[in-house]
N, C-alpha and C positions, 0 to 999 in steps of 0.2 A: 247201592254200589254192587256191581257183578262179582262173581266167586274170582272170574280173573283178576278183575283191578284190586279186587283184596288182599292179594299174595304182594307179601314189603319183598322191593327188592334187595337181593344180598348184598351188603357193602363189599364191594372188589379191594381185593387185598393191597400195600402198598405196590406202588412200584420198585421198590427194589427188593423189593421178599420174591419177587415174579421175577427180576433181571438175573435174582441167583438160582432159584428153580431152574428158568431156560437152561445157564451154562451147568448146571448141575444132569440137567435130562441131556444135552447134547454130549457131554462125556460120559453119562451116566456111570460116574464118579466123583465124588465130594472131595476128595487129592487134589486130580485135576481141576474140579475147579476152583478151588482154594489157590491156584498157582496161577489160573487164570485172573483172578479177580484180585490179586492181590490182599489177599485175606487168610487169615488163618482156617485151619480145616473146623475146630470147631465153630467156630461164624458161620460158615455156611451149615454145618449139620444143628445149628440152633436157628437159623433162618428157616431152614425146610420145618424145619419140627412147629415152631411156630404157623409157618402156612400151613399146615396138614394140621392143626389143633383149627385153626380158624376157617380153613374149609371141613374140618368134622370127617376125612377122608384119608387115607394114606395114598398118596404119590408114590411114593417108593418102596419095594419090598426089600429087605436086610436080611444077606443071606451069604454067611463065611467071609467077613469083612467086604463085601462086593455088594451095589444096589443095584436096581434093576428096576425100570417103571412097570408100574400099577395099570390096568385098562384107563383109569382116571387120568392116572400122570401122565400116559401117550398123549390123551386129548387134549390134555391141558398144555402139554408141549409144543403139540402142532401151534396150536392159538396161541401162544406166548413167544416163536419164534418168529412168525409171521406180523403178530403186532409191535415186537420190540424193535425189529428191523424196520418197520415205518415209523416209528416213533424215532430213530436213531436219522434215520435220512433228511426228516423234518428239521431234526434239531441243527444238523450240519450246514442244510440249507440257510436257516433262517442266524445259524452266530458266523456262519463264514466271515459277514463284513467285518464282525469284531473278535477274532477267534483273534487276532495279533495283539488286541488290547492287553496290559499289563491287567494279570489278578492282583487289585488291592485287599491286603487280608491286613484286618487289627487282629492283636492278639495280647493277653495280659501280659505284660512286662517278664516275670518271672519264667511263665513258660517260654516266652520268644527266646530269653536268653540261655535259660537254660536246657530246656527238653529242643524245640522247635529249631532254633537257628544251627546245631550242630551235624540236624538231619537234614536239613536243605539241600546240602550237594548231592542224597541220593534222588528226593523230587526233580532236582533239576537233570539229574541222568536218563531219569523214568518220561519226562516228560521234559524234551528240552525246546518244546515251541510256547511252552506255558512260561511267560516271563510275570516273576511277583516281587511287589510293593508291598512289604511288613513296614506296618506301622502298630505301635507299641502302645496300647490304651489297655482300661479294665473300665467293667462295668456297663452303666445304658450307652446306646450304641446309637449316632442320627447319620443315616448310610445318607442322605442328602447331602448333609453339613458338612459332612468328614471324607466324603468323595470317597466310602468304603464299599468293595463286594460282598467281603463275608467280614464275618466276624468270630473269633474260638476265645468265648469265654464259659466262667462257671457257672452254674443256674445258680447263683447266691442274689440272684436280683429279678420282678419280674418284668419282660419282656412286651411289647406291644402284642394282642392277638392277628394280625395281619403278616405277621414276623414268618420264613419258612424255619425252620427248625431241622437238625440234624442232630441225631443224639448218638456223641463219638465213645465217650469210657466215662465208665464210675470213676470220683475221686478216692483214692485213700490217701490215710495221713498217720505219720508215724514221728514219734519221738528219734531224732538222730541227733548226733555228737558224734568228735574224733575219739578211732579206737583206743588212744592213749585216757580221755578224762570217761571213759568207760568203763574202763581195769581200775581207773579211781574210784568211781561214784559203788563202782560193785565192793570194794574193799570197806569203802567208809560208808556207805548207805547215799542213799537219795535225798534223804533229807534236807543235806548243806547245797543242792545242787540249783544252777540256777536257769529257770526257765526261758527261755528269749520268745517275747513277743511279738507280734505284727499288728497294727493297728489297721490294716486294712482286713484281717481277719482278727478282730480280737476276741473270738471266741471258739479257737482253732482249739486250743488245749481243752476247754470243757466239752467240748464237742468228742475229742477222742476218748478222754475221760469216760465219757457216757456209755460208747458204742466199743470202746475196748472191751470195760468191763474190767480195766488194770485198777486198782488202788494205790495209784503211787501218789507219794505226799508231794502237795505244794511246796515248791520249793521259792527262794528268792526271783524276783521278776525285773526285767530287765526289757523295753519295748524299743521296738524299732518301726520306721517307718513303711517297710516295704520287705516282700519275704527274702529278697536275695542277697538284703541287708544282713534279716537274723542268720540267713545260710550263710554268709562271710562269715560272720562273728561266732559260728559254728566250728566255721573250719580255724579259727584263730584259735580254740580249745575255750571261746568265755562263756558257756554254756551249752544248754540241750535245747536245739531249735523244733518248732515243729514241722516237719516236712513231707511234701508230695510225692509218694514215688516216683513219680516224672520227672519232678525235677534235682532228685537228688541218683537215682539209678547211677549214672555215672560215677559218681564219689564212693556210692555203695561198690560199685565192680572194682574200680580203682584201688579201693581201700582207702581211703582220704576221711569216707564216714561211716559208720554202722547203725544200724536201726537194731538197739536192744530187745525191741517189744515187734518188732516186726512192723507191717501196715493197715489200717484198720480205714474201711468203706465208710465214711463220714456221711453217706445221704445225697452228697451233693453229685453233678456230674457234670462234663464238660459238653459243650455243645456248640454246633457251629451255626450261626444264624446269617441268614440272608435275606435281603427284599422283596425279591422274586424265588419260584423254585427254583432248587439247588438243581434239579435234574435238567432244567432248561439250557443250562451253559455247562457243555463240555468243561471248561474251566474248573467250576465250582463243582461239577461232580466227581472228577477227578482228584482235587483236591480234599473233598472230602473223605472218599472211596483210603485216599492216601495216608492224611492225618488217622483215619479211624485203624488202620491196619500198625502201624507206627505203633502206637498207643497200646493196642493188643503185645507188640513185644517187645515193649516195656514190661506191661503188666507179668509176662509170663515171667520175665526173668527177674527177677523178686517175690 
């Protein structure tokens, strides 16, 4: 073998660690483009940080809160604004005949109802030629069978490898109850208190246990079929559910519930899967681009 053909060539970074580079070197500002992409400003300065660790280079010099590209990062600008624009023109061409199609998205029950379906009227603002078909599943996913595009569930199962994959936020999960059986349980102890479970996760509570690091005692148990069950039965004052920041954020702002112990990263994370890439259908990129920024603020505000 020749000295040439012996050099492995570099794996090219994703495509969308490159689509935020581009908008990030054409304002050459991470503000800007955080506004552009609908993304939070740290997403994008944790996207470049990752490209410039995996190309072993800096892109960007950091100098009095202002960036400025690098000899590197010019070149790599020119080449990433040139190829994302043929790749964008391609994709227009070839989904135009079905750019009208309704996006079918499944999504687990508890999130559709309670995090997903509330935010919908600003996707449909953002995006008002994108018309979507929620339909309400959890778990394995046959996009054939179920006539689905995408799918946002949790990685608590595994997936086909052929599967495209989109990885939107870490779960956390926190003990909540109303602020009234709170002032209770703190007066008289934790002990008499009683747990609400979910049988579709019935290992939510040792799981926080673990990854807390809290020692709180076992209390009485008490299971339910499905999480939005124990979050009723939460909000009715019949115990401490265990809950998703996603989908209890609202009740937390409201006051309706508090999270004593705060939220604690369970391991698990949500993700959007699809049959084809996501990047291929405006739709589905969009969509995801959407759900992941959403998700980001939530998380900040808890």
């Amino acid at each position: 073998m020749s000295e040439k053909n012996s050099h492995k060539i570099p794996r090219l970074p994703g495509l969308h660690s490159l689509q935020v580079f581009e908008v990030a070197a054409r304002h050459q500002s991470f503000v800007q483009a955080a506004s552009e992409l609908y993304v939070t400003h740290g997403a994008v300065s944790r996207q470049i940080r990752q490209l410039e660790d995996q190309l072993g280079l800096p892109l960007f010099e950091r100098r009095n809160r202002a960036v400025f590209l690098t000899p590197a990062g010019q070149k790599l600008s020119v080449a990433c604004k040139s190829a994302l624009a043929d790749i964008r023109q391609v994709i227009q061409e070839i989904a135009a005949p079905t750019s009208a199609a309704p996006l079918v998205v499944s999504c687990e029950p508890t999130i559709a109802m309670r995090w997903l379906i509330p935010r919908l009227p600003r996707f449909r603002a953002r995006y008002p030629d994108i018309q979507l078909h929620l339909l309400a599943a959890g778990g394995p996913i046959n996009f054939v069978r179920d006539r689905v595009d995408v799918a946002l569930r949790r990685s608590d199962f595994k997936w086909p490898d052929e599967f495209h994959v989109d990885r939107i936020a870490n779960e956390w999960m926190g003990p909540v109850c109303t602020p009234e059986l709170a002032m209770e349980l703190e007066r008289s102890g934790f002990a008499a208190f009683r747990e609400l479970h979910v049988r579709t996760r019935p290992h939510a509570w040792s799981l926080w246990r673990r990854h807390s690091g809290v020692d709180l005692p076992i209390g009485h148990v008490d299971f339910f079929e499905h999480f939005y069950l124990s979050l009723q039965a939460a909000h009715a004052g019949l115990g401490v559910a265990m809950g998703s920041r996603y989908m209890v954020e609202e009740d937390i702002h409201d006051g309706r519930l508090v999270a004593p112990y705060g939220f604690t990263a369970d391991q698990s994370e949500y993700v959007l899967l699809s049959p084809v890439p996501i990047e291929s259908d405006l739709r589905r990129f969009h969509f995801s681009e959407w759900v992941r920024y959403e998700m980001q603020v939530t998380a900040c505000k808890l």
